[in-house]
Every structure is written in structure tokens, then in C-alpha cells.
N, C-alpha and C positions, 0 to 999 in steps of 0.2 A: 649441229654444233654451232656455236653464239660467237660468231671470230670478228664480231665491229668492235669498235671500243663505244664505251658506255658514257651515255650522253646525261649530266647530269637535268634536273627537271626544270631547270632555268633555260639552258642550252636547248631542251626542245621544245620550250615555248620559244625558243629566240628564230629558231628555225621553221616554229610552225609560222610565226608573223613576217619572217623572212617570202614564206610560200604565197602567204596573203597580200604582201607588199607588189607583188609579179614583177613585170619585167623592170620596172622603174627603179627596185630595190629599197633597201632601209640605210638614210642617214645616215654618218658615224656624229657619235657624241650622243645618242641617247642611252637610256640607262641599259639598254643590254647590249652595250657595244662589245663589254669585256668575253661574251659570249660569242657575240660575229665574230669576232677575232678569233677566239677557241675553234669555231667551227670552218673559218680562212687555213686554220692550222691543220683538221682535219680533212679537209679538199671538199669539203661541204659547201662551202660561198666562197666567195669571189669578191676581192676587195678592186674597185674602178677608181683609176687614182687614190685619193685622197678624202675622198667625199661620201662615199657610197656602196654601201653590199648588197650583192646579187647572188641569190640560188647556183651553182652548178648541177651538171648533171646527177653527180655523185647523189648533192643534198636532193633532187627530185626524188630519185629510187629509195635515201632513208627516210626523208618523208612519208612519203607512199606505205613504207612498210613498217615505219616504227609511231608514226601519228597517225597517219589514216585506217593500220593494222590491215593492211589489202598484200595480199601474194607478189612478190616483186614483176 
């Protein structure tokens, strides 16, 4: 049974370049910011100050399982 909430296909391209970004993270103020923030909301990323989103664990395992399509 499907119990995550559903990531529109902006939001996981925002998270798949979140994964590619690694530990340094993605900017805020580029164009898929309104996305990191969506996904800050769902415990996917991690806003650092002011400045800067980073991957949590959370988004590591939806990664893995809903972009990379691999068994959690």
C-alpha cells in the first residue's frame, strides 16, 4: 500500500538535483526553490540558514526508491 504523499514531477526532479548537488546542497533563489521548500515541508531537505538546501535522510530513502526505483 502507497502511504507517502505524492511528489509532483517538478518536486522530483528538484530532489533528484538536490541528490546530485551532495553534501554542499542547492542555493535558495533558483528556479526550483518553490519545490525545496515543498519538499523542507515534507522532511525531505533541510533548509541551512538562509542560504541553502540539503538532502535529509528522509529524502536519501525517497530518492533511492522513487528516482532511482531500487528496494528501500
Amino acid at each position: 500500500m502507497w502511504n507517502e504523499p505524492y511528489l509532483e514531477t517538478c518536486c522530483r526532479s528538484a530532489l533528484h538535483r538536490l541528490k546530485l548537488s551532495g553534501e554542499n546542497g542547492r542555493p535558495t533563489g533558483l528556479r526550483d526553490d518553490p519545490c525545496l521548500r515543498r519538499l523542507t515541508g515534507m522532511g525531505l531537505a533541510h533548509m541551512h540558514g538562509e542560504t541553502r538546501f540539503t538532502m535529509t535522510a528522509q529524502g536519501q530513502t525517497r530518492h533511492r526508491t522513487e528516482i532511482l526505483k531500487l528496494a528501500p
